[in-house]
mmCIF file of the N, C-alpha and C atoms, coordinates in Angstrom:
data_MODEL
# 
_entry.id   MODEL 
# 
loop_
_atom_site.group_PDB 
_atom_site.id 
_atom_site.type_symbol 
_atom_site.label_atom_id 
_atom_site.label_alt_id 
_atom_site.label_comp_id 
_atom_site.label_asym_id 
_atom_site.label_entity_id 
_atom_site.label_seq_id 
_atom_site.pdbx_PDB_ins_code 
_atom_site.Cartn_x 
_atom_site.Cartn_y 
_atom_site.Cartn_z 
_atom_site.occupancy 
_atom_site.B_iso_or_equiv 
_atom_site.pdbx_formal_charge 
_atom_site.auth_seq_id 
_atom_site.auth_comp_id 
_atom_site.auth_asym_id 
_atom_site.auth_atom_id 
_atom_site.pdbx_PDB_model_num 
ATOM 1   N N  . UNK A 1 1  ? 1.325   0.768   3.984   1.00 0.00 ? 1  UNK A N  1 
ATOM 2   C CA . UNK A 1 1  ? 2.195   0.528   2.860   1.00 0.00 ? 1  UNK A CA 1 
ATOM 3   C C  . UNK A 1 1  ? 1.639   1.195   1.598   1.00 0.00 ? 1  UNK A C  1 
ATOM 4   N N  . UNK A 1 2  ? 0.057   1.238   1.405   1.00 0.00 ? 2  UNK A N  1 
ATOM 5   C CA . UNK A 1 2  ? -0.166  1.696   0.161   1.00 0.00 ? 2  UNK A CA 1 
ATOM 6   C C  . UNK A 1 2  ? -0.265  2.910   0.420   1.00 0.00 ? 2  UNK A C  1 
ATOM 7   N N  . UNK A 1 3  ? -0.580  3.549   1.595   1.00 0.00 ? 3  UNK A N  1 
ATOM 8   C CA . UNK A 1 3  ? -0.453  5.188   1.473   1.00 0.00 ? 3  UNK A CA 1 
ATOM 9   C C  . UNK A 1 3  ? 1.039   6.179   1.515   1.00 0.00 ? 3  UNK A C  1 
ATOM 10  N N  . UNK A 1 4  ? 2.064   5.742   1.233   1.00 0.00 ? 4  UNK A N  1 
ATOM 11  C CA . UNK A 1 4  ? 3.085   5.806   0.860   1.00 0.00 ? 4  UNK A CA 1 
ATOM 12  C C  . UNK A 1 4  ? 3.707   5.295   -0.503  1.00 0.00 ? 4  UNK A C  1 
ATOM 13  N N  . UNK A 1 5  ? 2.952   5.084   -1.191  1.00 0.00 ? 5  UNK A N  1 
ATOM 14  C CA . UNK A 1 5  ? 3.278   4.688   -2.823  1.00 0.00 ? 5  UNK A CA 1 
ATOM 15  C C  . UNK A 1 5  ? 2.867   5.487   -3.782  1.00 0.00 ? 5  UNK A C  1 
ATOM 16  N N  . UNK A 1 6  ? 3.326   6.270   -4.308  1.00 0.00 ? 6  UNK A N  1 
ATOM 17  C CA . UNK A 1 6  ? 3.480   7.251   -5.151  1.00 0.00 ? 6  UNK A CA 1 
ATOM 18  C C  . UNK A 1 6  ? 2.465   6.729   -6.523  1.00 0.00 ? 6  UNK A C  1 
ATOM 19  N N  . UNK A 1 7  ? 1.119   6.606   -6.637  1.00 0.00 ? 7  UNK A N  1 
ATOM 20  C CA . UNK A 1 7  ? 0.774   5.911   -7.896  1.00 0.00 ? 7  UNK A CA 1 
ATOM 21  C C  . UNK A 1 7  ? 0.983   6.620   -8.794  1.00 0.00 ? 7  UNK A C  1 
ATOM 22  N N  . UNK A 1 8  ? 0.899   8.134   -8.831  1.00 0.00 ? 8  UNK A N  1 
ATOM 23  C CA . UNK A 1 8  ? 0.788   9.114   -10.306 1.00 0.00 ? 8  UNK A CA 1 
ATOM 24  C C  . UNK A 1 8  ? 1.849   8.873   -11.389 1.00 0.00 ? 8  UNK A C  1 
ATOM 25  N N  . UNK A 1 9  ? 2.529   7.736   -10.976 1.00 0.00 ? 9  UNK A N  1 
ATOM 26  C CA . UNK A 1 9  ? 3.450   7.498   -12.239 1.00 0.00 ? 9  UNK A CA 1 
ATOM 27  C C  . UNK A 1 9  ? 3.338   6.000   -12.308 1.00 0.00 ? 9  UNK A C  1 
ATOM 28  N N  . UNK A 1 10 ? 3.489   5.273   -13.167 1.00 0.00 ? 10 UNK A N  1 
ATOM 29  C CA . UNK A 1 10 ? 3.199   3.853   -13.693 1.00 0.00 ? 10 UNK A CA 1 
ATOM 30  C C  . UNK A 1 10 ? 4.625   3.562   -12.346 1.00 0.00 ? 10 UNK A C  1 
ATOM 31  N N  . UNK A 1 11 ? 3.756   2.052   -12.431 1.00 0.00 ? 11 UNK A N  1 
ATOM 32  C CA . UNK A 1 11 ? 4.868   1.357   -11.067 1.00 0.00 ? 11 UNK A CA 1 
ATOM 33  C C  . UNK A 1 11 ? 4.722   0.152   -11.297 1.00 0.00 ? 11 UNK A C  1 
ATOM 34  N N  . UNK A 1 12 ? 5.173   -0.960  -10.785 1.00 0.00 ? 12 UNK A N  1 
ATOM 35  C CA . UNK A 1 12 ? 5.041   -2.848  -11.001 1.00 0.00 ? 12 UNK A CA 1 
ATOM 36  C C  . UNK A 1 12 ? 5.204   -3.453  -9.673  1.00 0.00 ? 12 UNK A C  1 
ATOM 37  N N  . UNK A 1 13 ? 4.503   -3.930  -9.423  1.00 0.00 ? 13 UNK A N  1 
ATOM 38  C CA . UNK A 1 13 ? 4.351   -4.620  -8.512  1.00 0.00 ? 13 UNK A CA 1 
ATOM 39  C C  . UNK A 1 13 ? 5.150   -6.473  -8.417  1.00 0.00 ? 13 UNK A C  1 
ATOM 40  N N  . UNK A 1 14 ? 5.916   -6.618  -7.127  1.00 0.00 ? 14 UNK A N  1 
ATOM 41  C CA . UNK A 1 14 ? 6.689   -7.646  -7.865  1.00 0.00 ? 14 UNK A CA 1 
ATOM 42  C C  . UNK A 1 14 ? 6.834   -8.354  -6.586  1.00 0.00 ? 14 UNK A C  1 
ATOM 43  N N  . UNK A 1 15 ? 6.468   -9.804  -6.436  1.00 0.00 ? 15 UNK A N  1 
ATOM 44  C CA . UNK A 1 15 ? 6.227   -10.656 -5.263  1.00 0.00 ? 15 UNK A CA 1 
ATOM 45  C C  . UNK A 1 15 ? 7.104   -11.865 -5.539  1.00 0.00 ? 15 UNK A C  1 
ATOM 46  N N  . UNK A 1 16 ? 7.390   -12.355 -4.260  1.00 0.00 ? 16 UNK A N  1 
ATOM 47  C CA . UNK A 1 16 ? 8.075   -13.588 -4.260  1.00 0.00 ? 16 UNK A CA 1 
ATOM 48  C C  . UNK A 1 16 ? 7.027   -14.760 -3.077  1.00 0.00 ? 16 UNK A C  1 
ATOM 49  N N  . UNK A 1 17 ? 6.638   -15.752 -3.671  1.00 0.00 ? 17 UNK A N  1 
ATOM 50  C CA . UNK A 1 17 ? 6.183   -16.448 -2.326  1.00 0.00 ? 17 UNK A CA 1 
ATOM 51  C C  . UNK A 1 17 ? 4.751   -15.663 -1.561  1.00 0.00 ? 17 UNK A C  1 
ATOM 52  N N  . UNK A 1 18 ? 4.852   -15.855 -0.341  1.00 0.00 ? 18 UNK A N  1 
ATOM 53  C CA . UNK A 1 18 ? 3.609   -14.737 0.111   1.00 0.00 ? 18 UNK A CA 1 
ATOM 54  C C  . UNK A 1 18 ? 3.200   -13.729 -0.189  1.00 0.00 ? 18 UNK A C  1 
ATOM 55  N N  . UNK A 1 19 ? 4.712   -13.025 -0.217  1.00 0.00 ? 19 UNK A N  1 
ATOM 56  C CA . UNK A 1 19 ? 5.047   -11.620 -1.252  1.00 0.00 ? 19 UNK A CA 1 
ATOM 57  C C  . UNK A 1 19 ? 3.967   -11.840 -2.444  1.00 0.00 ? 19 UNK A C  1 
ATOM 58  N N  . UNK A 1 20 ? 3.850   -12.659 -2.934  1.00 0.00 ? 20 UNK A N  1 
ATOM 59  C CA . UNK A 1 20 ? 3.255   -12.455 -4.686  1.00 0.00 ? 20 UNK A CA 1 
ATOM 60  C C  . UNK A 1 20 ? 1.728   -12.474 -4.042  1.00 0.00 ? 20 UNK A C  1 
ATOM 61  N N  . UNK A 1 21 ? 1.369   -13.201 -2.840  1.00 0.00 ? 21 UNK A N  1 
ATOM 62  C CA . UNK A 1 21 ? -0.098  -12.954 -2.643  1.00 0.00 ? 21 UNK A CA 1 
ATOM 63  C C  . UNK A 1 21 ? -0.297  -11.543 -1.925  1.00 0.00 ? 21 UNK A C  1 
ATOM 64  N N  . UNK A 1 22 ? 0.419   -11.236 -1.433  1.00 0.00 ? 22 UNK A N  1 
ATOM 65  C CA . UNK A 1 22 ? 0.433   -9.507  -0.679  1.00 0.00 ? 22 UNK A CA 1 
ATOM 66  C C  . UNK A 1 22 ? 0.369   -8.989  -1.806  1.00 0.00 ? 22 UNK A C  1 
ATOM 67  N N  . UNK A 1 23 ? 0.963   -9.051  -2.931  1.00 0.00 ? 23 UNK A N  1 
ATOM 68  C CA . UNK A 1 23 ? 0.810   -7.819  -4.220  1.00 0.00 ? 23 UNK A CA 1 
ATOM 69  C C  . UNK A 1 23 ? -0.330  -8.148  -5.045  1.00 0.00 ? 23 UNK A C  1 
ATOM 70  N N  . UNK A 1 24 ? -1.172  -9.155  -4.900  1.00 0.00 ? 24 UNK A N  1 
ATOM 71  C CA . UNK A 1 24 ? -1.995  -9.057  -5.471  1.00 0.00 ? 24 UNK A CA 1 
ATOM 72  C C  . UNK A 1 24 ? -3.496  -8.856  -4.740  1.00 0.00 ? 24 UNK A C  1 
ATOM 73  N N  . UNK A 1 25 ? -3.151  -8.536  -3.404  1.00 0.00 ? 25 UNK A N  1 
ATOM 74  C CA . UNK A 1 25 ? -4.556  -8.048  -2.842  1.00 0.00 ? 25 UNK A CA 1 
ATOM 75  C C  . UNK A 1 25 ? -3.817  -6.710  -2.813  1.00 0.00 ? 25 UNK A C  1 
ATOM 76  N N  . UNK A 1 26 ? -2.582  -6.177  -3.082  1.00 0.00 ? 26 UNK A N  1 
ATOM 77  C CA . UNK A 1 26 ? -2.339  -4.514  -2.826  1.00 0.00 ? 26 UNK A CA 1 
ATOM 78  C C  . UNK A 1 26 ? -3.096  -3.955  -4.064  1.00 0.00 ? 26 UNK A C  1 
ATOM 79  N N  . UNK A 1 27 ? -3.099  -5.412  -5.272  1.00 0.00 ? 27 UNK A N  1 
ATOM 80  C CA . UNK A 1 27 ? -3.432  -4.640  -6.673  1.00 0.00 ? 27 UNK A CA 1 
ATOM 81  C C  . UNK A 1 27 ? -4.711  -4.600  -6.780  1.00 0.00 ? 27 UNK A C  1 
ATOM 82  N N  . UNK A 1 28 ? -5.147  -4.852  -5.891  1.00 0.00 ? 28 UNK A N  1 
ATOM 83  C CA . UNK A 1 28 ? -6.916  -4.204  -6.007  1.00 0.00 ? 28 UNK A CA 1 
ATOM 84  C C  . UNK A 1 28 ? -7.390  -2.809  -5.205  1.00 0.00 ? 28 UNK A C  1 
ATOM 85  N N  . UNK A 1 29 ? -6.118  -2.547  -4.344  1.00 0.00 ? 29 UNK A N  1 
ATOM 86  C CA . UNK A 1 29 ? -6.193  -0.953  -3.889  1.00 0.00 ? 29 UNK A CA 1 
ATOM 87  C C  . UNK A 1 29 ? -5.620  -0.089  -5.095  1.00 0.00 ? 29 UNK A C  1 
ATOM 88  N N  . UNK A 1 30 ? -4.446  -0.443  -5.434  1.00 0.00 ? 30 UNK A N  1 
ATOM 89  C CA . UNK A 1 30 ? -3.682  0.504   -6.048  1.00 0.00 ? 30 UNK A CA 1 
ATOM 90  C C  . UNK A 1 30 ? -3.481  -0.309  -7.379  1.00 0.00 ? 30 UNK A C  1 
ATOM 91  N N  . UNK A 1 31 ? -3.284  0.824   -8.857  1.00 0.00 ? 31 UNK A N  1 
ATOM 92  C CA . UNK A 1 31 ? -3.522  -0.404  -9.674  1.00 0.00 ? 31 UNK A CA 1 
ATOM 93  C C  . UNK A 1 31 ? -2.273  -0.104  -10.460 1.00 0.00 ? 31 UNK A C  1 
ATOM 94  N N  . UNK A 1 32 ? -1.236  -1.234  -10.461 1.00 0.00 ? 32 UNK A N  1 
ATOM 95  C CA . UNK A 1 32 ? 0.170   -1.022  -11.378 1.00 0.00 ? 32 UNK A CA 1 
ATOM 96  C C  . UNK A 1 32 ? 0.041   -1.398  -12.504 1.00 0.00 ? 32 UNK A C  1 
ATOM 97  N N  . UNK A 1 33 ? 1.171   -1.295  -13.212 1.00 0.00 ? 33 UNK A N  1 
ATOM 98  C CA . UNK A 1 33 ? 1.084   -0.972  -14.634 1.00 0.00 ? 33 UNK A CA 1 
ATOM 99  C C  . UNK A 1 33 ? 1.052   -2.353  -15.033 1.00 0.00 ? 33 UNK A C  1 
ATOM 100 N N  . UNK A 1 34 ? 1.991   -3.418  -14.643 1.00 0.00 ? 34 UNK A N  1 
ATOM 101 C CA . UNK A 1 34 ? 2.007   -4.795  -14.287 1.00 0.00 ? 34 UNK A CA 1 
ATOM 102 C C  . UNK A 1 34 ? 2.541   -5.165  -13.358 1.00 0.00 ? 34 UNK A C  1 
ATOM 103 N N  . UNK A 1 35 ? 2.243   -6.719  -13.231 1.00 0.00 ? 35 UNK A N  1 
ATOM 104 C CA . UNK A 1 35 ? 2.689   -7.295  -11.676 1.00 0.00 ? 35 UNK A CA 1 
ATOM 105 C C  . UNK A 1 35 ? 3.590   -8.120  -12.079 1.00 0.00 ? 35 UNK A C  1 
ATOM 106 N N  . UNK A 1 36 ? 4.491   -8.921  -11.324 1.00 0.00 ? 36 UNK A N  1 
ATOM 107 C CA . UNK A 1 36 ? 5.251   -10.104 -11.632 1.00 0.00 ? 36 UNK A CA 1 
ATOM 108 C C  . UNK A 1 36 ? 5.491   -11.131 -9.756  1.00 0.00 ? 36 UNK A C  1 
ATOM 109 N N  . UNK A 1 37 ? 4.780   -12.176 -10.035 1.00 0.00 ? 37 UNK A N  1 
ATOM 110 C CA . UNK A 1 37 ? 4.298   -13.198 -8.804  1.00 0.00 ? 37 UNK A CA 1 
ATOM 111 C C  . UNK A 1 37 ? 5.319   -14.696 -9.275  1.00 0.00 ? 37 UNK A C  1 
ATOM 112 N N  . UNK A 1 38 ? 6.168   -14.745 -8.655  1.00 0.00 ? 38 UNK A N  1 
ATOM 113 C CA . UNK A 1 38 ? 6.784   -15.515 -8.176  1.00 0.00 ? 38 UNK A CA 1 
ATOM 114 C C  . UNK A 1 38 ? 6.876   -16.937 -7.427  1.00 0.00 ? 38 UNK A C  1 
ATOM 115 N N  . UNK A 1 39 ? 6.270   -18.181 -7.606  1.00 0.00 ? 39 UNK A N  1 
ATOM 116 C CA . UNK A 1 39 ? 6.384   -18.915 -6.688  1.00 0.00 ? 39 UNK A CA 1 
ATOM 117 C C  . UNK A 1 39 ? 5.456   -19.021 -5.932  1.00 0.00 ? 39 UNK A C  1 
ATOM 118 N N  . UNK A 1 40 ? 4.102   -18.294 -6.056  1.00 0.00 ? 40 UNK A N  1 
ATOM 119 C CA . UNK A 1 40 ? 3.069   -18.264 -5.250  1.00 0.00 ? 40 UNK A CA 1 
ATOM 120 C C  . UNK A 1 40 ? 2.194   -19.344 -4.678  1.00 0.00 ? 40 UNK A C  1 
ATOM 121 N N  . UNK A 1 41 ? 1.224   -19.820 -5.804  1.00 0.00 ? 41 UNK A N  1 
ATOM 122 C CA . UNK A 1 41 ? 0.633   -21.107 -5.006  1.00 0.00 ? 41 UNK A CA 1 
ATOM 123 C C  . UNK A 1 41 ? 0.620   -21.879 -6.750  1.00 0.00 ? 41 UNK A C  1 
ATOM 124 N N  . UNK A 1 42 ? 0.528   -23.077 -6.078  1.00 0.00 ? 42 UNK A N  1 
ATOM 125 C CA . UNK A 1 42 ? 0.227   -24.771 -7.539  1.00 0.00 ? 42 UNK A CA 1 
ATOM 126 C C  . UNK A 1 42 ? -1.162  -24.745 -7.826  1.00 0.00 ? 42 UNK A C  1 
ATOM 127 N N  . UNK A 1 43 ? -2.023  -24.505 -7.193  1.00 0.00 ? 43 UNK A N  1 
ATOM 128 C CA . UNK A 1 43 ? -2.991  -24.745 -7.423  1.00 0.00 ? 43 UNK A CA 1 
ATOM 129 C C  . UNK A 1 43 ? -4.179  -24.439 -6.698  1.00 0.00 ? 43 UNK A C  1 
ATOM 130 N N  . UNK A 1 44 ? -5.668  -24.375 -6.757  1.00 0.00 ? 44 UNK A N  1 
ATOM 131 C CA . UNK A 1 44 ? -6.725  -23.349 -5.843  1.00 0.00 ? 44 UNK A CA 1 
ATOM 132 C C  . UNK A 1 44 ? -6.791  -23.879 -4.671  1.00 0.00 ? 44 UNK A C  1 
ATOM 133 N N  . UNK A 1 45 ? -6.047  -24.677 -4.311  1.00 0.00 ? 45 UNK A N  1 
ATOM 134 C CA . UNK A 1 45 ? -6.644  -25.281 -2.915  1.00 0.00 ? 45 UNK A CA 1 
ATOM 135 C C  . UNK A 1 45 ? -5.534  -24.615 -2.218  1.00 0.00 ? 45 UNK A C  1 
ATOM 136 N N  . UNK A 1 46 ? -4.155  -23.308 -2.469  1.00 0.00 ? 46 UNK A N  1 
ATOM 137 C CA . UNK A 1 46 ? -3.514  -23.289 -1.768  1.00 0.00 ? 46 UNK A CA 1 
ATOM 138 C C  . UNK A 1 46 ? -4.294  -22.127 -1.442  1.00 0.00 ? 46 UNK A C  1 
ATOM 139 N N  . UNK A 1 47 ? -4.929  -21.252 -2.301  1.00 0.00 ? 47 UNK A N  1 
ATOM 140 C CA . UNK A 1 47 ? -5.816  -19.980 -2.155  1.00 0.00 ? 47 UNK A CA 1 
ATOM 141 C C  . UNK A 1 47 ? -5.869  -19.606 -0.967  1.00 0.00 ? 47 UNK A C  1 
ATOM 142 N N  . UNK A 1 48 ? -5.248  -18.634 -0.600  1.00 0.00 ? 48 UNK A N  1 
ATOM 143 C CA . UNK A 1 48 ? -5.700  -17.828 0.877   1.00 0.00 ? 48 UNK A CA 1 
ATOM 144 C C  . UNK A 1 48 ? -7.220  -17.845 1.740   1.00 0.00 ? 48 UNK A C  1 
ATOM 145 N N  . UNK A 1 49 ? -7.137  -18.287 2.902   1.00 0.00 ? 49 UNK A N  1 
ATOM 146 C CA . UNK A 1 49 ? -8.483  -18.025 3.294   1.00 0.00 ? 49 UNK A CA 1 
ATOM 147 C C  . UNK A 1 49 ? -9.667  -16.705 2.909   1.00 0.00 ? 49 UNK A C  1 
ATOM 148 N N  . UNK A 1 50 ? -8.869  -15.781 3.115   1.00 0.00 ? 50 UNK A N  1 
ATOM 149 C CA . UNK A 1 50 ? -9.661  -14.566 2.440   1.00 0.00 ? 50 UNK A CA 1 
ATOM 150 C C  . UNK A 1 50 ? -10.418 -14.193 1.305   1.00 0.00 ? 50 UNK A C  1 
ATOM 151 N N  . UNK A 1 51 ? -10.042 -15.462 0.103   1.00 0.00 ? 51 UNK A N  1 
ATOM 152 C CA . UNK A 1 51 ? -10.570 -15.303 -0.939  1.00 0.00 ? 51 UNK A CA 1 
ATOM 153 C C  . UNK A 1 51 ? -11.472 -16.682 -1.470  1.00 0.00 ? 51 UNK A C  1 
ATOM 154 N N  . UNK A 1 52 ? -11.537 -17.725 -0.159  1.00 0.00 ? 52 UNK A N  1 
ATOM 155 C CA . UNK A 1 52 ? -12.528 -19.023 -0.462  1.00 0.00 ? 52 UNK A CA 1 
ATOM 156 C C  . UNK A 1 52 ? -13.937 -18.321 -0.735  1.00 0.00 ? 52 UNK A C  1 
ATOM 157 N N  . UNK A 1 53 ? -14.295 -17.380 -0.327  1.00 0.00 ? 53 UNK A N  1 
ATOM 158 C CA . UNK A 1 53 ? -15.441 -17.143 -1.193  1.00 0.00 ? 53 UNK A CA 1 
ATOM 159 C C  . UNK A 1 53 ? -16.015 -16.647 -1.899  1.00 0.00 ? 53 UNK A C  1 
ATOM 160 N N  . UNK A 1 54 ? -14.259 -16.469 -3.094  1.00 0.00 ? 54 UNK A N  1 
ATOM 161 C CA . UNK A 1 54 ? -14.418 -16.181 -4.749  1.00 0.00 ? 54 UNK A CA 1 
ATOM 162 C C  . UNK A 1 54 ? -14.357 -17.268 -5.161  1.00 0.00 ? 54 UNK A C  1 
ATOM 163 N N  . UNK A 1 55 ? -14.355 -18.957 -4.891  1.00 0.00 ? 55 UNK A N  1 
ATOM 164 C CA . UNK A 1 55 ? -14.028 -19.413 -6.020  1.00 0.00 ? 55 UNK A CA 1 
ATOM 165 C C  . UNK A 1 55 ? -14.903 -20.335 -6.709  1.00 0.00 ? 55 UNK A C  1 
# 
């Protein structure tokens, strides 16, 4: 998915639900101009397994 995204021009990244956690581990490959996350999680305990050992 990210090697098919055109970065050389400003872009936004925009999630709904899981969606909003997929765009924000895409935004540490590729970096948009801004994001907009949707509905994602209430609070750190919904935190994806992948990232329990940032917090």
């Amino acid at each position: 998915m990210t090697l098919s995204t055109d970065d050389e021009e400003d872009f936004l990244l925009l999630g709904l639900s899981f969606g909003g956690i997929l765009a924000q581990k895409l935004s540490r490959i590729k970096k948009p101009k801004n994001q907009l996350l949707f509905s994602i999680i209430k609070s750190n305990l919904e935190r994806s397994f992948m990232d329990m050992g940032n917090i």
